[in-house]
N, C-alpha and C positions, 0 to 999 in steps of 0.2 A: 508163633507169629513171624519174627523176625527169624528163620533157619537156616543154616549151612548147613546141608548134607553132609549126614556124617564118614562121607567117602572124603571129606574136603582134609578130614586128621589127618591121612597118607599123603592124597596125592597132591597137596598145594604145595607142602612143603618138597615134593620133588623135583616141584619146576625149575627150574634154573633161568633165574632173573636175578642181574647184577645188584647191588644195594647200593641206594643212595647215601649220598652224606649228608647229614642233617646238622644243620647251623643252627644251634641252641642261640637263642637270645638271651641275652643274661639282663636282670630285672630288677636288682640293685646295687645300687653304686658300693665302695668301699665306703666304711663308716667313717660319719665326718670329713665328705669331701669337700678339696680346698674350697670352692667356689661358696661353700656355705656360710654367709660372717652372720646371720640372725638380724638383716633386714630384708624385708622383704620389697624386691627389687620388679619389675615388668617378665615375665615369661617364668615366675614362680609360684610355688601353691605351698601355702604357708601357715604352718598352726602356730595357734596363739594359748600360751599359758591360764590366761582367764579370760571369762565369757566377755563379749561384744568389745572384740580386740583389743585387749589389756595382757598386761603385764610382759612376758620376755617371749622372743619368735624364735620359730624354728623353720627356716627356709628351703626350698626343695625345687629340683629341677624337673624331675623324673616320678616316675615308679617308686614303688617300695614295699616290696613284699613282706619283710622282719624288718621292724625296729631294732630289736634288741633289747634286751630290758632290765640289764644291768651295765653300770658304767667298769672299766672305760673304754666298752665296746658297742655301745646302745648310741642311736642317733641323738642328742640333745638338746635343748632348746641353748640356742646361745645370744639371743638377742638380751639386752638387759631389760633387770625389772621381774617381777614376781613369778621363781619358779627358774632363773638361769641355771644352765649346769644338771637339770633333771632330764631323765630320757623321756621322751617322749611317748613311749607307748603309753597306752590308758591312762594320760595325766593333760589332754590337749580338751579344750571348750570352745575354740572358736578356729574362724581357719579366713583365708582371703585366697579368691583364686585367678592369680595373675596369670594363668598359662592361657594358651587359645583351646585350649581342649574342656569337654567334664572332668574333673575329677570325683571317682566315687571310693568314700572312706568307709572301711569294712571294721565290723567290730573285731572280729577274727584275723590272724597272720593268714597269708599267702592268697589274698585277693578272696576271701573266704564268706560271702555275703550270703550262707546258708539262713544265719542267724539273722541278720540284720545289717542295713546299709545305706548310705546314706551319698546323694551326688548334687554336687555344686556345679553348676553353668560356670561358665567361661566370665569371669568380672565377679564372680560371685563374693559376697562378705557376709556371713553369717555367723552364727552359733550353733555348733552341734547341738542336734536332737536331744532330748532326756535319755533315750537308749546310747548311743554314743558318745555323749560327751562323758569324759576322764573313762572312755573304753574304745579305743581306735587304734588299732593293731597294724592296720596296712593303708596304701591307698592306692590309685591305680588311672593314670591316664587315659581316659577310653576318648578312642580317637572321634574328632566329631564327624559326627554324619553315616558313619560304619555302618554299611549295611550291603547284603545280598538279597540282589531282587528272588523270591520264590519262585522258582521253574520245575518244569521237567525236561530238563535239557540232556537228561541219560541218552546215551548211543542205544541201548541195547533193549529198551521199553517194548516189550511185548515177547521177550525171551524168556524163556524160563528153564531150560536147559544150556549147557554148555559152562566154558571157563572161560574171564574176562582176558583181557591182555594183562590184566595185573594179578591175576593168581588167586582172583576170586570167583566164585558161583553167580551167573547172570541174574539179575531178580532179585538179591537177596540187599540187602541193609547196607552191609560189608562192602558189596561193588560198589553202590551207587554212592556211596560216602568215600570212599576210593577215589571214582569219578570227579566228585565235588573236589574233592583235596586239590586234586590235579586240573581241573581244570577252571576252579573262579579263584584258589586261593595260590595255585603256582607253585604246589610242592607235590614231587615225583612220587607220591606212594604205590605202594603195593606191597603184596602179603611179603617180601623178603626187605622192609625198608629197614635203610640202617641200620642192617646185620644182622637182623632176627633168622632166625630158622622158619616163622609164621607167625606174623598176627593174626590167623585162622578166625573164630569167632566171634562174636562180637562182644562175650563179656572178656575175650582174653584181651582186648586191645590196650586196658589199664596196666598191667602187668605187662604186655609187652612195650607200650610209653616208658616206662618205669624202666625196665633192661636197656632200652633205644637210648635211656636221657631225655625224653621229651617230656616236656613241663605237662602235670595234669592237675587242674585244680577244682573247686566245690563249685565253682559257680562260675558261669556263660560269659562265652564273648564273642561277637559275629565272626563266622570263622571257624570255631570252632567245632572240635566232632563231641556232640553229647553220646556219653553212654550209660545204657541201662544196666547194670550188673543182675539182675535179678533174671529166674526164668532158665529154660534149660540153654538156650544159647544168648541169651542176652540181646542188646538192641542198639542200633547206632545210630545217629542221623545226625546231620548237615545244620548249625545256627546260622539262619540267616539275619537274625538281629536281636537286643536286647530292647527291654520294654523299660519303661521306666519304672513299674509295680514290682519288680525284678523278676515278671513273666518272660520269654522266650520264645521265637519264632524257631520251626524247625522246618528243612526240606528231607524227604526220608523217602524210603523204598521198604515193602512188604510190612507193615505193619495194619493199618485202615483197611488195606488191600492184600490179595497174595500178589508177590512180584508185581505191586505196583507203585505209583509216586503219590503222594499224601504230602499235604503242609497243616502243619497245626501249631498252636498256640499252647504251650506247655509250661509246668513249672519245675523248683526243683524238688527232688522227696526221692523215695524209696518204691513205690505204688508203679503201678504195671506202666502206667500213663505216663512215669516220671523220670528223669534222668539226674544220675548223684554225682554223677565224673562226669571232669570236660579236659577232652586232648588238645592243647595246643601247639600247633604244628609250627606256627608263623606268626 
């Protein structure tokens, strides 16, 4: 479906295109930042030790990929009252959310909402779900409103020979997610970014995230490049937004179509249809 010809092993990797330099965003703070005293203050998202905001808080400004979850290196609730001084992974029941953004809490570390997950509006005060409460691993600011309109705004739409400017095959997954990177989300890619030899493929782009330094996690964020691993070359495409069911929009190239643009609605899994990794670039 999704294919690079396999002349693209030799000769992508012989082009010679300079490599960008990729600014890693870092995702959580040092444990126990000063700002944190365990009240929860205006522009914070804040779990609470016992269900319908009782006992001791645990304040936060940000992100947070790992807790941690033994002391005395684990984020902990410091506010007084039932539960001070424990870390907070999988021991939180309620939560309040002062920031201006969603926040969505993942039962799994590292933004990991395969299994299960859970998002709070901006003012929000509730009690974690039966599935997540005393099991909340991460949580994650997703910024409000994020979203990419669905287009086909590829340069190269009805090509199906030839090599992109960035060292990809016209038509193929790989360019057009190429494309996208570079031109809605404002980062320079191409098959030699960030010092690779080739991110070539489309199942290799995991493994080459991973060599690069580029964060790759279980579950979607607009922006993102979902990828397929499965299949003889695997499959990439364009998130242009998260759904609240934690279905996903995608913009894509040769799949539905050969060398052409498709949008669809997807989820996450393993299944031909599916995407299990997400690159984020930005």
């Amino acid at each position: 479906m999704s294919r690079i010809t396999v002349r693209a092993l030799g000769a992508l990797g012989a082009l010679g295109v300079l490599a960008a330099t990729l600014g890693v965003l870092a995702v959580a703070a040092p444990a126990q930042a000063a700002s944190r005293d365990g009240i929860c203050d205006a522009g914070e998202f804040c779990y609470y030790y016992n269900s319908d905001h009782a006992g001791s808080i645990s304040d936060h400004t940000g992100s947070l990929a790992d807790y941690g979850s033994t002391q005395p290196d684990c984020y902990e609730f410091k506010g007084a009252g039932n539960g001070q001084g424990l870390c907070i992974k999988n021991n939180a029941a309620s939560v309040w959310n002062r920031t201006g953004n969603t926040v969505r809490v993942y039962y799994n570390s590292d933004y990991d909402g395969s299994y299960a997950h859970q998002d709070f509006a901006p003012g929000a005060k509730a009690n974690l779900n039966a599935t997540l409460k005393n099991n909340n691993a991460s949580h994650q600011l997703i910024s409000a409103g994020t979203t990419y309109p669905a287009k086909d705004d590829y340069p190269y739409k009805g090509q199906t020979t030839g090599i992109d400017p960035w060292n990809f095959y016209k038509g193929q997954c790989t360019s057009f997610a190429a494309w996208a990177l570079r031109s809605r989300v404002g980062v320079a890619f191409h098959n030699q970014y960030a010092g690779q030899a080739r991110w070539g493929n489309a199942k290799e782009w995991v493994a080459a995230a991973g060599n690069a330094g580029v964060p790759v996690y279980n579950s979607p964020k607009a922006g993102d490049i979902a990828v397929r691993l499965g299949g003889t070359y695997g499959h990439v495409a364009f998130v242009t937004s998260v759904n609240s069911n934690g279905s996903f929009e995608i913009d894509e190239y040769n799949y539905l179509y050969a060398d052409a643009y498709s949008h669809r609605t997807v989820t996450v899994g393993t299944a031909n249809s599916q995407f299990s990794k997400f690159i984020r670039f930005k």
